[in-house]
C-alpha positions in Angstrom: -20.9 -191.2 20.1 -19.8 -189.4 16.9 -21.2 -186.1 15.4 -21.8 -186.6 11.8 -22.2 -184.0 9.8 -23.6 -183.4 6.4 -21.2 -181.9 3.9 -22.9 -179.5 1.4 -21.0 -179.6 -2.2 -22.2 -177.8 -5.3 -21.9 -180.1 -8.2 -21.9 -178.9 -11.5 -22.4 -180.1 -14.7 -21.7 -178.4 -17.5 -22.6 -179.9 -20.8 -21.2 -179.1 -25.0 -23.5 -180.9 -27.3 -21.9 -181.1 -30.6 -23.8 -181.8 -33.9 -22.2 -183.1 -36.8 -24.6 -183.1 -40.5 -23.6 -183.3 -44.0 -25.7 -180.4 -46.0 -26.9 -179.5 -49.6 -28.0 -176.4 -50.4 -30.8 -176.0 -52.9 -29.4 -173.0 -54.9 -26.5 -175.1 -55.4 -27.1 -178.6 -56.0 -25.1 -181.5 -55.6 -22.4 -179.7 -53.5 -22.1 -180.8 -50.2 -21.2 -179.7 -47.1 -20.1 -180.9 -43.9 -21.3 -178.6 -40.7 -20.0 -179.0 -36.9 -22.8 -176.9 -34.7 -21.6 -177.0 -31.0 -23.8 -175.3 -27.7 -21.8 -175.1 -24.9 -22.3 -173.3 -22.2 -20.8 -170.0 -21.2 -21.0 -167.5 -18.8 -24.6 -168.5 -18.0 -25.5 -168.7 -21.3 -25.3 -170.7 -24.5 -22.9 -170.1 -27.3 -23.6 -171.4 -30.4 -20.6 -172.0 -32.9 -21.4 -173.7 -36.5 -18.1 -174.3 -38.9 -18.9 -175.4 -42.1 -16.4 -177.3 -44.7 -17.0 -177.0 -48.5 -14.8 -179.8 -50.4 -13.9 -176.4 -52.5 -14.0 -172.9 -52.6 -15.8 -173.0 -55.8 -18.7 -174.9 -54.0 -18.2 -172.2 -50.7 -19.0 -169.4 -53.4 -21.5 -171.0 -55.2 -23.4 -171.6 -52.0 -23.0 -167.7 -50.9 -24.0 -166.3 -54.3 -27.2 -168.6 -54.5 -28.1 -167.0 -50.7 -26.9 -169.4 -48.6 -26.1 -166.0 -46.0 -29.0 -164.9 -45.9 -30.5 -167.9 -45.3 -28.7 -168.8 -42.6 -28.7 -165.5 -41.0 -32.9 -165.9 -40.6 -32.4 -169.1 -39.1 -30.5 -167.8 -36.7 -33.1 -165.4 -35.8 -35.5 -167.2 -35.7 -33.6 -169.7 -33.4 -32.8 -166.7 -30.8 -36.8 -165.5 -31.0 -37.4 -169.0 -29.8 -34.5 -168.9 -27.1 -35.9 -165.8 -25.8 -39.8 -166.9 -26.1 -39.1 -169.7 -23.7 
């Protein structure tokens, strides 16, 4: 008769979600960008990395003039007040 016995393995799955968006800013019109947002996870948590690509530097400039920073920087906020809410 054989003893069996049960082998206990951790499995982990660790998942990077990648989002990829073309974007036109209302300040600036008609210049589009295209935006990579990635979550992966790290260190327990989640990092979120965005990189956005402007088909010039004129339109980059235009975009952060018209407030495109600011913007962006109260999205974010209000993305981690929702993290944290949950």
């Amino acid at each position: 008769m054989s003893s069996i016995r049960p082998i206990n393995k951790a499995r982990f799955l660790f998942i990077t979600v990648s989002l990829l968006r073309t974007f036109e800013f209302e300040g600036v019109p008609g210049h589009v960008l295209l935006e990579t947002t990635r979550f992966e996870e790290k260190n327990g948590k989640t990092l979120l990395t965005a990189i956005s690509v402007y088909q010039t530097v004129e339109d980059r400039d235009g975009m952060v003039s018209a407030g495109m920073e600011s913007g962006a920087l109260e999205s974010m906020d209000l993305l981690a007040q929702l993290v944290e809410s949950k």
